[in-house]
N, C-alpha and C positions, 0 to 999 in steps of 0.2 A: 358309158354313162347312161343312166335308167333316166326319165323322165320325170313329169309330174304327176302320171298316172299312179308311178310306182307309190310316189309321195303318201297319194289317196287312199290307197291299197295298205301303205304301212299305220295311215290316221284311223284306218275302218277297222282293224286288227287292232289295234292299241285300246283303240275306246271300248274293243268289247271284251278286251282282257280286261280292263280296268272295272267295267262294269260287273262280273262275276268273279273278281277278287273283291269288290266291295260287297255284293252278297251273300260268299261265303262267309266274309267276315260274323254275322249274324249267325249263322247255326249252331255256337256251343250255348246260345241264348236261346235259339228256338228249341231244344234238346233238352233246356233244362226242366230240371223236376219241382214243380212246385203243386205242393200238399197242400189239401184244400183245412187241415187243420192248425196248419203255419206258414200263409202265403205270407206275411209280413218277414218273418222270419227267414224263408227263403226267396224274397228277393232281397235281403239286405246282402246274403248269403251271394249270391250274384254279383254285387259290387265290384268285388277287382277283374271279373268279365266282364263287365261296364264301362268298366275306366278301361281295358286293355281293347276291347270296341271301340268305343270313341276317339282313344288313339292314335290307333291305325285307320280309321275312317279318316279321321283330319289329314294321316301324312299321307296314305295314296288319294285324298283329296287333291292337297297338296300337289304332289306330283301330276298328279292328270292336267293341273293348272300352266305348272310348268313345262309339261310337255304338247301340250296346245299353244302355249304361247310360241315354245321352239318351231315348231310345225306351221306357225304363221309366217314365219321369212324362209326356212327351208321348201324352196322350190326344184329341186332337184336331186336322185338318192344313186347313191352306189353301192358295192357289195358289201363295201367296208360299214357304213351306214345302217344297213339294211342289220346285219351282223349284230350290232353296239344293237340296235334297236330288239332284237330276240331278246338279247342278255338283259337286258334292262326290262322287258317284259316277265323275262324270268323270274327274277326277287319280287317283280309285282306278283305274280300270280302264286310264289311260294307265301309272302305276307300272312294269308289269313292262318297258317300252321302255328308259327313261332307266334303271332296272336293269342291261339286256342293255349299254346303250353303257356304262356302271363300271365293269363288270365288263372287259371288252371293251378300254375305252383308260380307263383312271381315274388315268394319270399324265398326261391334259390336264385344261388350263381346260376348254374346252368340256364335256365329259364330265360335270365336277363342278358347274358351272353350270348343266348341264340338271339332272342330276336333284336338288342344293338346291332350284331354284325350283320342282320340280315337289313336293316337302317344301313348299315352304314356301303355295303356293298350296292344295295338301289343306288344312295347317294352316287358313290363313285361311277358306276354304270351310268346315271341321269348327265352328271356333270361329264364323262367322255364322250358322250352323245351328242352333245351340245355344242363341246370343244372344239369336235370334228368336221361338223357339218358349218361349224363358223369360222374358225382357225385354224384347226389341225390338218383340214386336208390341203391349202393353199400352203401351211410354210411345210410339212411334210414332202411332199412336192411341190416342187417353184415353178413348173410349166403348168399348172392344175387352179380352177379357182375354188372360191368357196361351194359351199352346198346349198348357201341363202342368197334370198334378192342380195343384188347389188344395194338396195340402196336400204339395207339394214345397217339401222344404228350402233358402232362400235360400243357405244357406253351400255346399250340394252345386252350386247355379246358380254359386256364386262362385268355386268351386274348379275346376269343370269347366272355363270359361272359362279361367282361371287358367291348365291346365296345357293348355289352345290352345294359347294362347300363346303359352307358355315354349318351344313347337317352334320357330313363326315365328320369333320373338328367337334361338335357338339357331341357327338353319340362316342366318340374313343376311349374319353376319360372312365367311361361307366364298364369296361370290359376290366379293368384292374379294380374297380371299386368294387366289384360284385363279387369279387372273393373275398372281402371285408365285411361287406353291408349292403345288400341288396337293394334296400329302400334308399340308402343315399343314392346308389347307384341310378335307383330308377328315376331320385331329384336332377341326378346330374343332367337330364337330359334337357333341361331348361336351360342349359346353357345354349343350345342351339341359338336364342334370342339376342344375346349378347356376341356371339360369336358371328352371327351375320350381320350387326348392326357395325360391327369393328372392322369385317372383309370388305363391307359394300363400301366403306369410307377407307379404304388402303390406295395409295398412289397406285398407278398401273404401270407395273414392273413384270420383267420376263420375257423376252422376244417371242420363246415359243407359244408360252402361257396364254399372253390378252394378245385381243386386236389390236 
């Protein structure tokens, strides 16, 4: 069992992958060409790398959020931990790719199918990360405890999990949409809102699942 130095060591790595994948995020906008005879014109021309920026600044926002808040009861890491925590820096630090291709061509399938799955994989990484270090390692093995304070709130593990989720579930529907219609596709991803407001009010069911 690693310590809380490990803890520090995984929070100082994390926030500075976080930091230059939100930077990256910015270079097909610093890169682009704008002519001093039709600057209006191309920065309209810019707009769907605008909206595809703001995007994904908001979800690895997002996630930095939720991975600080996890990181405030996680006092303790293992290898299995340590492990879930690469892979979930992975999809962070691929993010700004599947970004540039949205922005780029976001009236294809392909475009929108890379970057939901690459949503939807962070998700899944975020939320087993989470799981683990709150629940999965204790009922996984039954002589082991959690990876958080003792005296971290079951309903905070319930909810955090919860609003995982609620991404995965939100971003699926758009990988079969996006061979129809791209632009529904990229609506569908609002459902994110409704799908975490629906998870976070579900009774807590699952032995393995919740605290």
């Amino acid at each position: 069992m690693s310590g809380s130095g490990d803890v520090g060591r995984l929070v100082a790595l994390s926030d500075g992958v976080f930091a230059i994948a939100l930077t990256l995020l910015a270079l097909p906008l610093a890169d682009a060409d704008i002519h001093e005879d039709d600057v209006a014109g191309d920065l309209v021309a810019l707009g769907p790398k605008l909206l595809a920026f703001a995007l994904s600044f908001a979800v690895i926002g997002r996630y930095w959020r939720v991975h600080h808040r996890a990181f405030a009861h996680i006092v303790r890491a293992d290898g299995t931990l340590v492990g879930l925590s690469l892979l979930f820096l992975f999809w962070i630090a691929l993010l700004p790719f599947p970004t540039a291709v949205l922005g780029e061509h976001g009236d294809t399938a392909a475009a929108v199918v890379l970057y939901a799955a690459t949503i939807i994989l962070t998700g899944l990484s975020s939320t087993a990360l989470w799981w683990y270090a709150a629940v999965g390692r204790a009922r996984l093995r039954a002589d082991t405890r959690p990876l958080t304070h003792e005296s971290t709130d079951p309903e905070k593990v319930r909810r955090g999990l919860a609003g995982g989720v609620s991404v995965v579930v939100g971003f699926v529907p758009s990988l079969p949409l996006a061979f129809v219609d791209p632009t529904v596709a990229e609506l569908s991803w609002l459902l994110v809102f409704p799908c975490g407001y629906l998870l976070d009010r579900m009774p807590r069911r699952g032995r393995y699942f919740w605290p």
